[in-house]
C-alpha positions as CSV (number, residue, x, y, z in Angstrom):
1,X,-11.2,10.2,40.8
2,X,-9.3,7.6,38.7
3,X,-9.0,8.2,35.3
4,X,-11.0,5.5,33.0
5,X,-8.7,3.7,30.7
6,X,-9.6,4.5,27.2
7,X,-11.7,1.7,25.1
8,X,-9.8,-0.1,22.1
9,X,-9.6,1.4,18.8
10,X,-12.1,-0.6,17.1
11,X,-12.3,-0.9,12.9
12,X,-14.7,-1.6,10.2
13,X,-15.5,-5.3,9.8
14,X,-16.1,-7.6,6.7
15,X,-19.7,-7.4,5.7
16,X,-21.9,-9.6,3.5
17,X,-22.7,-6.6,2.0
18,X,-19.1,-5.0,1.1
19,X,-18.6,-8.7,-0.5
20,X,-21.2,-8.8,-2.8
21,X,-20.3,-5.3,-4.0
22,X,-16.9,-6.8,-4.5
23,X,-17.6,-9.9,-6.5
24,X,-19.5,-7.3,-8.7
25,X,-16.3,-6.2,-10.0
26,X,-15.0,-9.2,-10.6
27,X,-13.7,-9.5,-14.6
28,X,-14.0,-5.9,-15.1
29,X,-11.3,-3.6,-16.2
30,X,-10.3,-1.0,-13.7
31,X,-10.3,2.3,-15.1
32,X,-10.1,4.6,-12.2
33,X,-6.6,4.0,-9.9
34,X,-4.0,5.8,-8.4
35,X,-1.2,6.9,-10.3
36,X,1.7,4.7,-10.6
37,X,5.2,5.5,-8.9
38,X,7.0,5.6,-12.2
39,X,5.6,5.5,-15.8
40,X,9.1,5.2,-17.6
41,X,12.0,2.7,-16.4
42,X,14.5,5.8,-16.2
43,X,18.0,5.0,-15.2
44,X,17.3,6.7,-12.0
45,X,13.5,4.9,-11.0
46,X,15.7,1.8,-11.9
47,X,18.4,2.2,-9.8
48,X,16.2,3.5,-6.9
49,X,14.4,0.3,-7.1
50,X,17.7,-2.0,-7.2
51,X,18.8,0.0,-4.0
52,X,15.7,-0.2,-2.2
53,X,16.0,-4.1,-1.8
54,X,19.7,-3.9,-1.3
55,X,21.0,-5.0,-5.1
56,X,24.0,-3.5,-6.8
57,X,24.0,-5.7,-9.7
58,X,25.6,-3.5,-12.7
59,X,23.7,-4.1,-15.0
60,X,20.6,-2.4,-13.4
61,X,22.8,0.5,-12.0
62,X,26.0,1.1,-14.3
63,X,25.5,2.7,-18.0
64,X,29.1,1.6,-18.9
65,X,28.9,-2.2,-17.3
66,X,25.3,-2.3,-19.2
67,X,26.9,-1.4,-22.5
68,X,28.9,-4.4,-22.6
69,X,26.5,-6.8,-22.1
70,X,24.1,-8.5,-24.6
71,X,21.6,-5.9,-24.1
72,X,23.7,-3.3,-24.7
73,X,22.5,-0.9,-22.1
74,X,20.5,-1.1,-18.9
75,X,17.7,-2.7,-18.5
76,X,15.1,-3.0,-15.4
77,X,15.2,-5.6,-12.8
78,X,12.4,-7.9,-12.8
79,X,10.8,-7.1,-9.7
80,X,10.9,-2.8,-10.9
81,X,7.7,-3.7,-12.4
82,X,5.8,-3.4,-8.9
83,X,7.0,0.4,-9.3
84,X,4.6,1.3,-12.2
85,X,1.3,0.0,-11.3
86,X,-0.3,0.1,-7.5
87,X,-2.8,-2.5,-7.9
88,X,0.0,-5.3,-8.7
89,X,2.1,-3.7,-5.4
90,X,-1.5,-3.8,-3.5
91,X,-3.9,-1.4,-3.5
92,X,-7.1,-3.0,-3.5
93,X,-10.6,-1.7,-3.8
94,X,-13.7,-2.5,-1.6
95,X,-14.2,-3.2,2.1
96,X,-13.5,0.5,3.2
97,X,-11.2,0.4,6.7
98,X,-10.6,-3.2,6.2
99,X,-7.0,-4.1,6.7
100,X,-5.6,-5.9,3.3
101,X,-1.9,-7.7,3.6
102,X,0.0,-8.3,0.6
103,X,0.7,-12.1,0.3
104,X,1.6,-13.5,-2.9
105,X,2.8,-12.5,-6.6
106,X,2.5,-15.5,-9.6
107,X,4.3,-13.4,-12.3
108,X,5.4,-14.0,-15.7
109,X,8.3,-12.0,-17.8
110,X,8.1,-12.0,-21.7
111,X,10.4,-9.4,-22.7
112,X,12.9,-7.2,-20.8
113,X,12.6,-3.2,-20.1
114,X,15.2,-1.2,-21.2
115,X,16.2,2.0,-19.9
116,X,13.8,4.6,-20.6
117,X,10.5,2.2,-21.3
118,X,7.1,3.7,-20.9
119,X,5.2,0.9,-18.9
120,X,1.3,0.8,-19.1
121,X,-1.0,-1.0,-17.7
122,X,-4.7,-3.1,-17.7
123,X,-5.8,-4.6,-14.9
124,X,-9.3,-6.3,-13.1
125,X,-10.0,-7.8,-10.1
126,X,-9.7,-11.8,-11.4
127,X,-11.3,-13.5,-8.1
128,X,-12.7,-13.1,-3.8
129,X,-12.2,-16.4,-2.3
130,X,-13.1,-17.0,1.4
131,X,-9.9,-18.9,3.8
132,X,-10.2,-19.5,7.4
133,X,-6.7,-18.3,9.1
134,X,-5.3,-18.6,12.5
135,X,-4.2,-15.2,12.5
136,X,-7.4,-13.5,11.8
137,X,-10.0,-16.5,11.4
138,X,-12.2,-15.5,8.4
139,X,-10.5,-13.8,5.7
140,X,-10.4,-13.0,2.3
141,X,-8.3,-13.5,-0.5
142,X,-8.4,-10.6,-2.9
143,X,-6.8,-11.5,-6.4
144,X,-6.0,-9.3,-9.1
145,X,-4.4,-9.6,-12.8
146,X,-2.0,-7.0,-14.5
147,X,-1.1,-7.0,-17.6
148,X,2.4,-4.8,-18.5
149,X,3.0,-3.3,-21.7
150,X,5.8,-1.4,-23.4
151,X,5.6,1.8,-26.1
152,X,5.4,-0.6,-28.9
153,X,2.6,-2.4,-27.4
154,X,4.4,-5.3,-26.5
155,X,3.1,-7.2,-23.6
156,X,6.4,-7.3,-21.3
157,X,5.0,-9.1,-18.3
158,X,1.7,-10.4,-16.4
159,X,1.2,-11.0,-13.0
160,X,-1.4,-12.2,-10.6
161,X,-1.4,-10.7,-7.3
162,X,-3.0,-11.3,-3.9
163,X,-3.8,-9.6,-0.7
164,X,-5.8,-11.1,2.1
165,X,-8.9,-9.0,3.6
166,X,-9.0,-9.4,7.2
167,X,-10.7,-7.9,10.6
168,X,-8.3,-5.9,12.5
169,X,-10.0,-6.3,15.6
170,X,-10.3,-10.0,15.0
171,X,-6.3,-10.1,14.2
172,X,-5.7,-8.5,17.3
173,X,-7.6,-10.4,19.6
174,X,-6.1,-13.4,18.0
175,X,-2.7,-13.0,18.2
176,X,-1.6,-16.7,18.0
177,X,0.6,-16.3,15.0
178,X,2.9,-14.3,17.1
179,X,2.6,-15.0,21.0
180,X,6.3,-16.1,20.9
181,X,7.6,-13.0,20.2
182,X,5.3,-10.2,20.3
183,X,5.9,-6.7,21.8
184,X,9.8,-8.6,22.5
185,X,12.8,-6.8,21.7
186,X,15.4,-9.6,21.0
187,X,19.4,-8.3,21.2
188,X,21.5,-9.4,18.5
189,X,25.2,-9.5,19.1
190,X,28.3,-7.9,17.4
191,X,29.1,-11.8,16.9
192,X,26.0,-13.0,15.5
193,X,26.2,-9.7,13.1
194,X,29.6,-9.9,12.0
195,X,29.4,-13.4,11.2
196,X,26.0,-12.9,9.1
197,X,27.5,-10.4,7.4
198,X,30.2,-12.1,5.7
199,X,26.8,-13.3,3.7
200,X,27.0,-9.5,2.0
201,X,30.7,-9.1,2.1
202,X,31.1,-12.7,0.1
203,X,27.7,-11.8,-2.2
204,X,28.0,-13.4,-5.4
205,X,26.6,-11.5,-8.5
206,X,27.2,-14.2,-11.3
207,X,27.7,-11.2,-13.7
208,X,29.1,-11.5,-17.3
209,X,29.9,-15.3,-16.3
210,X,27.5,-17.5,-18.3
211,X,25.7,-20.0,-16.2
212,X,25.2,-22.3,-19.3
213,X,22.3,-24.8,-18.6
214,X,24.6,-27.5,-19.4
215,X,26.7,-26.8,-16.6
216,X,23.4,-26.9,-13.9
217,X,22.7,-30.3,-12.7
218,X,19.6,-30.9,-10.7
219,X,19.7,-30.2,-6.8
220,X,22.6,-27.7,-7.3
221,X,21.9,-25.1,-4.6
222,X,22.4,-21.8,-4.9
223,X,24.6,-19.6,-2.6
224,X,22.7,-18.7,0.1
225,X,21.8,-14.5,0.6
226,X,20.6,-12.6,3.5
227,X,18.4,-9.3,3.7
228,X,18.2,-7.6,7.2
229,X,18.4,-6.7,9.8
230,X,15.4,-5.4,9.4
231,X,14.9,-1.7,10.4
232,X,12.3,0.9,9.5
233,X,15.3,2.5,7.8
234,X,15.0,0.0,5.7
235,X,11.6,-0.3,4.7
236,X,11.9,3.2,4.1
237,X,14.7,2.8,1.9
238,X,12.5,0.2,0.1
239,X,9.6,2.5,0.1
240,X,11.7,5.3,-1.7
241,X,11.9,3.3,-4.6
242,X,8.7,1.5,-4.9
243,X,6.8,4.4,-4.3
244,X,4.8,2.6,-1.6
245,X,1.0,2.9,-1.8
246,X,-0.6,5.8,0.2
247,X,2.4,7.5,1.3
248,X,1.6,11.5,0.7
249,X,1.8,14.6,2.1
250,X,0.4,17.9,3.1
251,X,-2.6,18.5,0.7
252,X,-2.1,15.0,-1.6
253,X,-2.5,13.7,2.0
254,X,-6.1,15.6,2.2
255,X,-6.8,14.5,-1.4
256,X,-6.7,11.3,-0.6
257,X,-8.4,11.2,2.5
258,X,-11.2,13.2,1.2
259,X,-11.6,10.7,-2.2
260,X,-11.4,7.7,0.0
261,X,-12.2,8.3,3.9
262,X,-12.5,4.5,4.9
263,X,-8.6,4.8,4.7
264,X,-8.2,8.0,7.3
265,X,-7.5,6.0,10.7
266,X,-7.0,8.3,13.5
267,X,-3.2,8.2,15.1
268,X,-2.4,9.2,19.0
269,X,-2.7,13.2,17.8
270,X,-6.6,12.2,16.6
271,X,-5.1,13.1,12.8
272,X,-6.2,10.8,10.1
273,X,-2.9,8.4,8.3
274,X,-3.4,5.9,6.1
275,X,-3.2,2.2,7.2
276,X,0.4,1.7,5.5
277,X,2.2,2.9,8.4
278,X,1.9,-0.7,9.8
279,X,5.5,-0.4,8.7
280,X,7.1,2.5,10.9
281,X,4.5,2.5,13.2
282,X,4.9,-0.3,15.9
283,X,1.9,1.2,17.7
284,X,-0.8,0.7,15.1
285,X,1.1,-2.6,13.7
286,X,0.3,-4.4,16.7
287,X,-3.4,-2.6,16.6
288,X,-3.5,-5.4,13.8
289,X,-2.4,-8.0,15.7
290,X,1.3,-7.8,14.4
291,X,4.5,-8.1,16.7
292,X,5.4,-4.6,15.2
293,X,6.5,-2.6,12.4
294,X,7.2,-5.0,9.8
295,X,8.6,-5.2,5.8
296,X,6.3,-5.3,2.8
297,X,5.3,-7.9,0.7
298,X,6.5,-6.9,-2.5
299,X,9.8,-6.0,-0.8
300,X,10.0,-9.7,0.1
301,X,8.8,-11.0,-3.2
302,X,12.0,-8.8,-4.9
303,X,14.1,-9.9,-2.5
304,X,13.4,-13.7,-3.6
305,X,13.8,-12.4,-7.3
306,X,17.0,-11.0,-7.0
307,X,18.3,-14.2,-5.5
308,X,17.8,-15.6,-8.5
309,X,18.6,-12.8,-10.7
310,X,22.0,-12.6,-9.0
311,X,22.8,-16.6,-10.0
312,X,21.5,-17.1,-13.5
313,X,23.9,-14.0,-14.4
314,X,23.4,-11.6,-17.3
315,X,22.9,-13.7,-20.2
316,X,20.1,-15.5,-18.1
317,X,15.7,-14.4,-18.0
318,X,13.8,-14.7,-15.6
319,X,10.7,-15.9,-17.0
320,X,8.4,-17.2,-14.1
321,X,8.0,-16.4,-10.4
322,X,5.7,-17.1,-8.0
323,X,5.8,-16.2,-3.9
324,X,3.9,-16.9,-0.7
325,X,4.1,-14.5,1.9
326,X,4.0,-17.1,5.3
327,X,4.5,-14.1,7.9
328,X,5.2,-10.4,8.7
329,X,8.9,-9.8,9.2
330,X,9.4,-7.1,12.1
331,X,11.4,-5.0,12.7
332,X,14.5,-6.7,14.4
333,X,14.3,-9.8,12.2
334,X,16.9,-11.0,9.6
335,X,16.2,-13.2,6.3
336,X,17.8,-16.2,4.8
337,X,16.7,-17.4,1.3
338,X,18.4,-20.7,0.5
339,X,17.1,-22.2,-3.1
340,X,17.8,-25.3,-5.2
341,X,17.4,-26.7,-8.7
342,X,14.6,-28.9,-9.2
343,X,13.8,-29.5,-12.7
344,X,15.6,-28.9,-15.9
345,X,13.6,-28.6,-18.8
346,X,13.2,-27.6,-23.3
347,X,10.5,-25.9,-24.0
348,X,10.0,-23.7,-27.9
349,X,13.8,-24.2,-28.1
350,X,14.3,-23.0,-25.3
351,X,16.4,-24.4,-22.0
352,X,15.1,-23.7,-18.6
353,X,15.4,-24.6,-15.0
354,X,13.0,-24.2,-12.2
355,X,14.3,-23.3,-8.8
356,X,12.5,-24.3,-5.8
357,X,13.3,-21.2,-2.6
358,X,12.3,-20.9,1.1
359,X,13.2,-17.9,3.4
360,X,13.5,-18.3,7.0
361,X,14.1,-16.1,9.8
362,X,17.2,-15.7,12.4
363,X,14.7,-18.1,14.7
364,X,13.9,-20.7,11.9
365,X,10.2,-19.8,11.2
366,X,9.3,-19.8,7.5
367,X,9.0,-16.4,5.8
368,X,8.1,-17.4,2.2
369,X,8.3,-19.5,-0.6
370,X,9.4,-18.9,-4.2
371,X,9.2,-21.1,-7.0
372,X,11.0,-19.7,-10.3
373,X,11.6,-20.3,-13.8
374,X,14.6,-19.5,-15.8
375,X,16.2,-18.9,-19.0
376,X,20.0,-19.9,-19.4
377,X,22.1,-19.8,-22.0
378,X,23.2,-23.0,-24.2
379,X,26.8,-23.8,-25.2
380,X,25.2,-25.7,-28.2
């Protein structure tokens, strides 16, 4: 007797219901969330951080480099920020079982974090608006606002942040995002490698070097930087400093579970794991219509921060970023994030430029798109 093949996996849907109970919360202060990665900017949690998007800029990582600089010790890169609050990184409430993809940070820097900052936060869901998408047709997007404050009170940042809602099932069937290339396994060469990594060997970290603003002249480029290949390796390495989002073990694993159970989704063994491991797991990454394991959101947004980070140099501030996440980077895949300047500006006294970036795969298909904001130092 032949053996029946066994049905699809199918997961809970969007619901008229679920939604209304979501715009409910809209404008109120969450009280109730999981526990941030880190609650101090320690020279360790900073460096973790730097490491896990592949930046060894000093003055993140190096007491002694730190102590020359203005600052006069470390401080926290800007995007260490999504390490002390999980609602900003993407954890979202409502629609239990629905799949949520991070896809887009507007954040704003007002002070720096030193070494050894306590970081709290206030956050509320700010809005639910309704897209229509090729990859998943109706979806959701889910936006939430986080305020960041120091010990002394001081606000230190804000940030908007986004995740779209979609139907698994829906996503799957779909598919169109990714026909081209999915359940493919492209080879890269020694030759292709070696050549994109003279990007990393030639790496320019601008450093003690002022990049005074009167020296910038609009459509300057900056250098361009590569992240990837991309590996599960690596977005474990990122997840080691970030914290990730459900990622626990043993009887935290349970706890979890058994607070939230829309999140326990049964893996080959029948055993309950939490959707996030769309990013080791090729399996369940294509249950979500995805060409496989694939990078996170955040990761991608830091990545396009520390392209800027490394150019404006260490008397520089970011003050302003914004990304849009334009597709899932698999595993297998390698980045490019070219930028340019596009306006330079005065504003309180102060001399900025804004930098216009767009990350593309190996193949030429848009990844994201960064717009930011920054401070540079004046020779007058």
């Amino acid at each position: 007797m032949a053996t029946q093949p066994e049905p699809e996996q199918r997961f809970p849907k969007i619901t008229e219901e679920g939604l209304a109970d979501l715009r409910k919360r809209i404008g109120v202060k969450i009280e109730n969330t999981v526990e941030p990665w880190n609650h101090e900017a320690t020279r360790d949690g900073i460096r973790h951080y730097a490491h896990g998007i592949g930046d060894d800029n000093p003055l993140w990582c190096d007491p002694e480099y730190a102590a020359k600089t203005k600052y006069g010790k470390i401080v926290a890169l800007p995007s260490f920020l999504f390490s002390t609050d999980r609602i900003v990184s993407g954890y979202c409430g409502g629609l239990p079982g629905v799949h949520a993809m991070w896809a887009g940070a507007d954040w704003t820097w007002h002070k720096p974090v030193f070494r050894n900052d306590t970081i709290t936060t206030e956050a509320h869901l700010k809005d639910l608006i309704e897209h229509q998408t090729r990859f998943a047709g109706r979806a959701y997007q889910q936006i939430y606002h986080v305020d960041f404050y120091n010990q002394h009170g001081e606000m230190v940042a804000e940030c908007d942040s986004y995740v779209f809602r979609t139907d698994r099932d829906e996503a799957r069937e779909r598919g169109t995002k990714y026909t081209d290339v999915k359940g493919k396994v492209e080879q890269l060469t020694d030759e292709q490698m070696q050549e994109w990594f003279d990007l990393y060997r030639n790496e320019e970290i601008r450093g003690a070097t002022p990049r005074y603003w009167e020296d910038v002249s609009e459509d300057d480029e900056l250098p361009r930087m590569m992240k990837g290949p991309m590996t599960v390796t690596g977005f474990i390495g990122y997840a080691q400093g970030w914290g990730g989002l459900y990622i626990r073990t043993n009887k935290l694993h349970f706890q979890l579970l058994d607070a939230h159970p829309g999140l326990g989704i049964p893996n080959k063994f029948g055993v309950r794991d939490v959707p996030e491991r769309v990013h080791w797991d090729d399996d369940f990454a294509r249950e979500v219509g995805t060409p496989g394991a694939y990078d996170y959101g955040p990761e991608r947004n830091s990545w396009l921060t520390h392209h800027v980070t490394n150019w404006i140099g260490d008397d520089g501030f970011l003050h302003k970023h914004k990304c849009q996440i334009r597709r899932h980077n698999p595993d297998g895949d390698v980045i490019f994030i070219s930028g340019n300047v596009i306006r330079k500006f005065e504003e309180n006294g102060k001399k900025y430029v804004e930098i216009q970036q767009r990350a593309e795969t190996h193949r030429g298909e848009l990844s994201a798109l960064g717009t930011a904001v920054a401070e540079l130092p004046s020779k007058g």
